[in-house]
C-alpha atoms as an extended CHARMM CRD file, in Angstrom:
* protein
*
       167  EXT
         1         1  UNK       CA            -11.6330000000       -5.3330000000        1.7210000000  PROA      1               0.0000000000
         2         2  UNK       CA             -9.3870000000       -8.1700000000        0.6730000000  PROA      2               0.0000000000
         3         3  UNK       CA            -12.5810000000       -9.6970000000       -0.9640000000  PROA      3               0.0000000000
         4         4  UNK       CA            -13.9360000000       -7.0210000000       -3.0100000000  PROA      4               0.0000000000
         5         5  UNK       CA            -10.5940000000       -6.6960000000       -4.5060000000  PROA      5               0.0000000000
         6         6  UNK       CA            -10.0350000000      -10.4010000000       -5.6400000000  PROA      6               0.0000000000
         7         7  UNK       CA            -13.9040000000      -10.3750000000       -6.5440000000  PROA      7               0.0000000000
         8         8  UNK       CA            -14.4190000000      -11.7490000000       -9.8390000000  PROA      8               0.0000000000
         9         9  UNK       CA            -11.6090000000      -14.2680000000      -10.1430000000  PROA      9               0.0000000000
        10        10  UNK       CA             -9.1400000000      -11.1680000000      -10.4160000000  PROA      10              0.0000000000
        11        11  UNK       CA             -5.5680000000      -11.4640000000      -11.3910000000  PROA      11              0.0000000000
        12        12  UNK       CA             -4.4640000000      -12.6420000000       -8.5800000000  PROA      12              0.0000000000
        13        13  UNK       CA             -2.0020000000      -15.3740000000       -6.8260000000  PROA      13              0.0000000000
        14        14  UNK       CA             -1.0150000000      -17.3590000000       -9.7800000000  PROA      14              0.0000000000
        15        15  UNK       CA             -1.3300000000      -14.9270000000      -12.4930000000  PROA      15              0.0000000000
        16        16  UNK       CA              1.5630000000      -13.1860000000      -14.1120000000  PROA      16              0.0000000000
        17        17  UNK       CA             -0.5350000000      -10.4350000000      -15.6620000000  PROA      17              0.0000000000
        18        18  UNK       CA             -3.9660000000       -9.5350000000      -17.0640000000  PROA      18              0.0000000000
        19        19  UNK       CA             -5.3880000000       -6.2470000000      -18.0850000000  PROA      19              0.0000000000
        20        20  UNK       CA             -8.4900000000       -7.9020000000      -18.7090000000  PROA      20              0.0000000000
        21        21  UNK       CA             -9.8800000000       -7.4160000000      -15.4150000000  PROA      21              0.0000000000
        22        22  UNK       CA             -9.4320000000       -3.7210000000      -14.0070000000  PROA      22              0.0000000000
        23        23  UNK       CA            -11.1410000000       -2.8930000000      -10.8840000000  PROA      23              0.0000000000
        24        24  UNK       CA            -12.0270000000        0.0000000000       -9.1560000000  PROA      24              0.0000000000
        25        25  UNK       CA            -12.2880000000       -0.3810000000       -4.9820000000  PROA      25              0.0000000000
        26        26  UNK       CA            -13.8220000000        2.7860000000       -3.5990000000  PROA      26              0.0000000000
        27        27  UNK       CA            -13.8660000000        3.5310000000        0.0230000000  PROA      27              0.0000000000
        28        28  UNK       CA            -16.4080000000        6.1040000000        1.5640000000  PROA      28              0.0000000000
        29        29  UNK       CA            -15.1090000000        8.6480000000        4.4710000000  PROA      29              0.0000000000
        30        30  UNK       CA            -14.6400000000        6.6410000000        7.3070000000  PROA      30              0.0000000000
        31        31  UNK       CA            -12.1560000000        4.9400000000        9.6200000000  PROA      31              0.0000000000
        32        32  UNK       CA            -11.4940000000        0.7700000000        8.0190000000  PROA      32              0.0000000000
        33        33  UNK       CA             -9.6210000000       -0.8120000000       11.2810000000  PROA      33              0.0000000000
        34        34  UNK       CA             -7.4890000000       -3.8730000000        9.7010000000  PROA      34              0.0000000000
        35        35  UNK       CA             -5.0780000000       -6.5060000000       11.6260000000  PROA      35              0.0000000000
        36        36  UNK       CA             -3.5190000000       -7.6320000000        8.0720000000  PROA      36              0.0000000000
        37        37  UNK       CA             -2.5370000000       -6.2840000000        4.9920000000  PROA      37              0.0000000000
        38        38  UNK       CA             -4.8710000000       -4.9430000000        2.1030000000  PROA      38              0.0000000000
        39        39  UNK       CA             -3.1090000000       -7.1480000000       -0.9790000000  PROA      39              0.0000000000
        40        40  UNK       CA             -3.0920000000       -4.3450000000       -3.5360000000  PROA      40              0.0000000000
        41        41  UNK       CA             -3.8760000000       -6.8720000000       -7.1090000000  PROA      41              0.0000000000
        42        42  UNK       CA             -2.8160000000       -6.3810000000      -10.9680000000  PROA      42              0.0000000000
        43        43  UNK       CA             -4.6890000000       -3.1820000000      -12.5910000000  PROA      43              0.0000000000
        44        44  UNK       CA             -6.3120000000       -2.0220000000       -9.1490000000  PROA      44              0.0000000000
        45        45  UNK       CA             -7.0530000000        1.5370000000       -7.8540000000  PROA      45              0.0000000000
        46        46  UNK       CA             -8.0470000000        2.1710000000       -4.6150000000  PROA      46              0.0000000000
        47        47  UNK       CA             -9.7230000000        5.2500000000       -4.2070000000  PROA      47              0.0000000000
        48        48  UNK       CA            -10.8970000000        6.9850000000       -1.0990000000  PROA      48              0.0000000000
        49        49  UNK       CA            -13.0810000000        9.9230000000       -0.9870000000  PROA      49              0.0000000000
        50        50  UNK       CA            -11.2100000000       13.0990000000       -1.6790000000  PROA      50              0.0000000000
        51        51  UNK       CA            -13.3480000000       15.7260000000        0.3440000000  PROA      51              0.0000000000
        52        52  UNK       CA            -13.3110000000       13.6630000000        3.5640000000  PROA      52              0.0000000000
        53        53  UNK       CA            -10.5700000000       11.1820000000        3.0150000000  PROA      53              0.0000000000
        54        54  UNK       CA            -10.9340000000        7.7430000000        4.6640000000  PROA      54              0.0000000000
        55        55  UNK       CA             -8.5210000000        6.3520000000        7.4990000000  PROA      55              0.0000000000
        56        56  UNK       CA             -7.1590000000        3.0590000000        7.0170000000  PROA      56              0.0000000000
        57        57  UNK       CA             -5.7200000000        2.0600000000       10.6750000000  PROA      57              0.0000000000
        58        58  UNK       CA             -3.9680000000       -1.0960000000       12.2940000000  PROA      58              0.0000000000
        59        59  UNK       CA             -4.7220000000       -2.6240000000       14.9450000000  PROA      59              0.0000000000
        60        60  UNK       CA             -1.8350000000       -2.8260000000       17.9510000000  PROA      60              0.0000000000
        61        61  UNK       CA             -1.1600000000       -6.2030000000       17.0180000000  PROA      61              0.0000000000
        62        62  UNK       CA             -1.5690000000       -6.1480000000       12.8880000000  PROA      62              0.0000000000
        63        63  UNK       CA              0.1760000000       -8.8960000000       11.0970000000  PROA      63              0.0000000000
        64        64  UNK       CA              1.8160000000       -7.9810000000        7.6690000000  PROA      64              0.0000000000
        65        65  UNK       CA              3.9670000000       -6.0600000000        6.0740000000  PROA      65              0.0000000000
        66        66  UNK       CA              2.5840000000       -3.2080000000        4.7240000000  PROA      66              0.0000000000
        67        67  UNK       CA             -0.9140000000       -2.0950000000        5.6880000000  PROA      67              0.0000000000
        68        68  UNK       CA             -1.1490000000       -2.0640000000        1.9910000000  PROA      68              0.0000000000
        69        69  UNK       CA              0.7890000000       -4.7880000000        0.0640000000  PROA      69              0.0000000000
        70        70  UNK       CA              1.2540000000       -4.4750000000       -3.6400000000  PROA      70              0.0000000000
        71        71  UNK       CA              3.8460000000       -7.0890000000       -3.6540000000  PROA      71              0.0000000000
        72        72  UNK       CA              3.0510000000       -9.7740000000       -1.4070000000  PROA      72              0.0000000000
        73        73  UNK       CA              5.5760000000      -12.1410000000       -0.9810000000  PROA      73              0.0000000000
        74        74  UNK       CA              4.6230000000      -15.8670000000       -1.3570000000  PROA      74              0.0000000000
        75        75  UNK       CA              6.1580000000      -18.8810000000       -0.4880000000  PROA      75              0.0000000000
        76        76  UNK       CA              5.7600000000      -20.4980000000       -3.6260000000  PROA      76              0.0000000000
        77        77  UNK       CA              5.1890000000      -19.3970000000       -7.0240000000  PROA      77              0.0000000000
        78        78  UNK       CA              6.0400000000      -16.0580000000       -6.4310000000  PROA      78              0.0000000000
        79        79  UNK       CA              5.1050000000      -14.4070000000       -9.0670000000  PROA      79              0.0000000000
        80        80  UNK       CA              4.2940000000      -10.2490000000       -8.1340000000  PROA      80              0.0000000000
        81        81  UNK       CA              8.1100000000       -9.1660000000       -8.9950000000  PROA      81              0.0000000000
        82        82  UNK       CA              8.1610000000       -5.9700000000       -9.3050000000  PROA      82              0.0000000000
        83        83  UNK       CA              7.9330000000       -6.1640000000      -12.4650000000  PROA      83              0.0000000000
        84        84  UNK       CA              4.8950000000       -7.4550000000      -12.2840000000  PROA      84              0.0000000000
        85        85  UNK       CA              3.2560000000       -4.5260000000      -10.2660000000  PROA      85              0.0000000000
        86        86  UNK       CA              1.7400000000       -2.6080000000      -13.3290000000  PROA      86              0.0000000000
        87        87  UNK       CA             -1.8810000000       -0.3390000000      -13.5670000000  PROA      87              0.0000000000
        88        88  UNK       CA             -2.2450000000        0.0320000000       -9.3180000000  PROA      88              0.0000000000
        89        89  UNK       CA             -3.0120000000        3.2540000000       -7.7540000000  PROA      89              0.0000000000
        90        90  UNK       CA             -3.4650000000        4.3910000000       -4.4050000000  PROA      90              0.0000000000
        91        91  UNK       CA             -5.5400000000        7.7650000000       -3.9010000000  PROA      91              0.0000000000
        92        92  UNK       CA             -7.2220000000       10.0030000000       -0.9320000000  PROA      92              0.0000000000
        93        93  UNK       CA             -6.2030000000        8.3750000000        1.7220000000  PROA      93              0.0000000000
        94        94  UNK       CA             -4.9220000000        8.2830000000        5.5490000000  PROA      94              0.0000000000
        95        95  UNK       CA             -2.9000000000        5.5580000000        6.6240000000  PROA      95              0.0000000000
        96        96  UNK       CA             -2.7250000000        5.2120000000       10.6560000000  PROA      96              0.0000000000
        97        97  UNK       CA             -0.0770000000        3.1940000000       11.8850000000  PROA      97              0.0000000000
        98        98  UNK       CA              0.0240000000        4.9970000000       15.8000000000  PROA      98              0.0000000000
        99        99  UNK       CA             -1.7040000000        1.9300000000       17.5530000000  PROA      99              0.0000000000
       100       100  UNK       CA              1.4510000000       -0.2520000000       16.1620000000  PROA      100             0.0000000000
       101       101  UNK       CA              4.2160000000       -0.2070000000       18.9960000000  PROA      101             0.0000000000
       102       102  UNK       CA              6.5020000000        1.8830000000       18.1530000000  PROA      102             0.0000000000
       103       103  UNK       CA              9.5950000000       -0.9230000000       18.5630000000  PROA      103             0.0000000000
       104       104  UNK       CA              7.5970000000       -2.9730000000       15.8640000000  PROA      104             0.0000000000
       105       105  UNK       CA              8.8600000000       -2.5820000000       12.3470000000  PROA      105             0.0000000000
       106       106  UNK       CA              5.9940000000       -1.6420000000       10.4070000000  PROA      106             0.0000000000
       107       107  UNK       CA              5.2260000000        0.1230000000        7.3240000000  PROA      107             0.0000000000
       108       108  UNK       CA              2.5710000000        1.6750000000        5.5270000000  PROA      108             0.0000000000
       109       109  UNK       CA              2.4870000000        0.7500000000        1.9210000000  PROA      109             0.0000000000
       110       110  UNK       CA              4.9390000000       -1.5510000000        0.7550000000  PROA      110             0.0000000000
       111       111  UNK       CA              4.8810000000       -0.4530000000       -3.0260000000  PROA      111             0.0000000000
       112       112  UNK       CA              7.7820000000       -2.3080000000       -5.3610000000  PROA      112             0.0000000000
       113       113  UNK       CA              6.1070000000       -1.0570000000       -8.2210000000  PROA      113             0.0000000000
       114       114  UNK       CA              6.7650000000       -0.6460000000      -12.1960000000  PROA      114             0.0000000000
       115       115  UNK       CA              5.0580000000        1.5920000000      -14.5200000000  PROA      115             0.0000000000
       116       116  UNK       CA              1.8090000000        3.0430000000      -14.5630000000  PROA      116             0.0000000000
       117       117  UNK       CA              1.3310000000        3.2820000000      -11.4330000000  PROA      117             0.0000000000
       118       118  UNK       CA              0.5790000000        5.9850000000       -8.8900000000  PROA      118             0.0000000000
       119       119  UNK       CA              0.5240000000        7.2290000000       -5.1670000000  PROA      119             0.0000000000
       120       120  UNK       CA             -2.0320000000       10.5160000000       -5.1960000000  PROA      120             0.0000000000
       121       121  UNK       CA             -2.7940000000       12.8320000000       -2.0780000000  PROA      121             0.0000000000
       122       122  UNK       CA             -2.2990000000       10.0940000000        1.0010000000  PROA      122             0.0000000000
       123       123  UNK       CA             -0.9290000000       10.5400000000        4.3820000000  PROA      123             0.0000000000
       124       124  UNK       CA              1.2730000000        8.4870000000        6.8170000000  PROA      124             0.0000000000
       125       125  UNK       CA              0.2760000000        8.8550000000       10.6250000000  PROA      125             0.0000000000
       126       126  UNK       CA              3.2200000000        6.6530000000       12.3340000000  PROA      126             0.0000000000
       127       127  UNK       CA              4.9470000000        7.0120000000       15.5680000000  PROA      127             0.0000000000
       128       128  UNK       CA              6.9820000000       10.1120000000       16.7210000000  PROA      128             0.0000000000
       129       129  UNK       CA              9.1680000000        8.5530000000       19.7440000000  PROA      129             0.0000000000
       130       130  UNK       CA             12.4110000000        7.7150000000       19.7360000000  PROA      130             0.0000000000
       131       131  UNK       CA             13.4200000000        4.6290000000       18.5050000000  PROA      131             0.0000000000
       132       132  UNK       CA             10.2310000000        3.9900000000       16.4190000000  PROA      132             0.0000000000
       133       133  UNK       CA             10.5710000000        1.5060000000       13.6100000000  PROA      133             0.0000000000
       134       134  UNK       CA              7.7310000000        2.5720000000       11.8410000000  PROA      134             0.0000000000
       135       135  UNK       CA              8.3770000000        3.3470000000        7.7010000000  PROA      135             0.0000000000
       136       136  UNK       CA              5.7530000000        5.2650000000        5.3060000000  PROA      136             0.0000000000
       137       137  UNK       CA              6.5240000000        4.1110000000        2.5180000000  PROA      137             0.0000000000
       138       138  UNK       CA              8.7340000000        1.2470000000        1.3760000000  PROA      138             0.0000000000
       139       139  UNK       CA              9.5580000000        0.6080000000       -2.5110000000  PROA      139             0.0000000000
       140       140  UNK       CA             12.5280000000       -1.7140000000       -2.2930000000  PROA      140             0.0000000000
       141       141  UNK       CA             12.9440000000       -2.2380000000       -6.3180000000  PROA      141             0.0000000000
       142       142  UNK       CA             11.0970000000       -1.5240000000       -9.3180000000  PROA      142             0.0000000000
       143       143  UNK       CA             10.8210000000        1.1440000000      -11.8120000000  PROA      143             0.0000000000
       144       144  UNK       CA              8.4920000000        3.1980000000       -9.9030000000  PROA      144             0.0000000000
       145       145  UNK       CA              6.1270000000        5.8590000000      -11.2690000000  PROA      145             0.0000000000
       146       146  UNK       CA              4.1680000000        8.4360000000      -10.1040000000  PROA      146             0.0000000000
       147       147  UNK       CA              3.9030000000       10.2730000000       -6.5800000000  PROA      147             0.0000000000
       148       148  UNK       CA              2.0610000000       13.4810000000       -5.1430000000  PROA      148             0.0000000000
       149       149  UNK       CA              0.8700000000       14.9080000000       -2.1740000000  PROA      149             0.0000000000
       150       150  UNK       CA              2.5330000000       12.6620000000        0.1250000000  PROA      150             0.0000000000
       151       151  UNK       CA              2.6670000000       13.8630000000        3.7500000000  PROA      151             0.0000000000
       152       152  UNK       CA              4.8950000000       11.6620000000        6.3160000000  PROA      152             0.0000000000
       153       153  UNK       CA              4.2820000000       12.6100000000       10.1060000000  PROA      153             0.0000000000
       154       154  UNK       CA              6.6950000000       10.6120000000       12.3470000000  PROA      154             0.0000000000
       155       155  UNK       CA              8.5320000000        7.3700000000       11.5160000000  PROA      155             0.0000000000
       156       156  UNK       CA             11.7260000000        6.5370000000       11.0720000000  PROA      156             0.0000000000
       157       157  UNK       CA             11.7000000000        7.0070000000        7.5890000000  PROA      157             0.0000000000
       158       158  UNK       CA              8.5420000000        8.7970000000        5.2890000000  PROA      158             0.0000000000
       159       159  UNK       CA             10.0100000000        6.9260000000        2.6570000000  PROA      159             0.0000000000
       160       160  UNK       CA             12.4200000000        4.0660000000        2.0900000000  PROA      160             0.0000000000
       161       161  UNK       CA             13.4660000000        3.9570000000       -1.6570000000  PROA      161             0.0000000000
       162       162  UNK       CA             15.5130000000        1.4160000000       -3.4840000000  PROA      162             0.0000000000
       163       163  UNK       CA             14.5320000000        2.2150000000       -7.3540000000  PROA      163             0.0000000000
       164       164  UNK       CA             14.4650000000        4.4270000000      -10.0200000000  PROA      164             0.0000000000
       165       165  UNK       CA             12.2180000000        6.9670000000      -12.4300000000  PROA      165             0.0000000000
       166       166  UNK       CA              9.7580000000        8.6150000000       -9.9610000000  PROA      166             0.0000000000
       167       167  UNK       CA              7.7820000000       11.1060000000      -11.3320000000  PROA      167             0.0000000000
């Protein structure tokens, strides 16, 4: 997955932004079963089928921190500041994070995001038991943008916000 969305020397790693290279990922209906994180890039939409959306689940022992990251933190040249996270959408999908323990902190999309952007008819499957760490959705900073049809079962939170202008 991570591969067909850096495909074409995208703006990636490195690169502070480009709208010159736009991509469209689509997934068919299906169940993708990842141990890492999907790194979301500049001016990407990931788009699952909307009449039989796809799962995305993680494995018991996935390694990341969000099953989708749109702002993956590096240890140098970090450059995907929230500010940064323009043009990304996430749409028509299922996001299974019930084979994670439920002590692990883990969290569905981590999504510090500025304009243009979008979160479109996707669902968060996490743990129901007590004292389950798991989070839907984590935006931590940014100026956000648009959200609908969001359904959070379990978790300790559906949605951990820390910025502003949601739509």
């Amino acid at each position: 997955i991570n591969a067909a969305i850096s495909a074409g020397g995208r703006c990636g790693q490195g690169c502070s932004s480009s709208t010159t290279t736009p991509a469209v990922v689509y997934f068919p209906a299906g169940t993708y079963l990842i141990s890492s994180s999907i790194l979301d890039y500049y001016y990407t939409q990931l788009i699952g089928n909307p009449n039989d959306l796809p799962i995305i689940r993680a494995t018991s022992t996935f390694s990341g921190f969000g099953l989708i990251d749109a702002d993956h933190y590096y240890t140098s040249n970090l450059n995907w500041g929230s500010t940064n996270v323009f043009y990304r959408q996430v749409r028509n999908f299922i996001f299974d994070l019930t084979q994670i323990p439920c002590g692990t902190e883990a969290t569905g999309i981590h999504w510090p995001t500025a304009q243009a952007t979008s979160l479109q008819n996707v669902v968060f499957n996490m743990c129901s038991s007590s004292g389950t760490q798991h989070t839907g959705l984590f935006c931590e900073s940014g100026s956000a943008g648009f959200m609908t049809d969001i359904t959070f079962n379990g978790g300790i939170y559906g949605a951990s916000i820390g910025n502003q202008q949601f739509t």
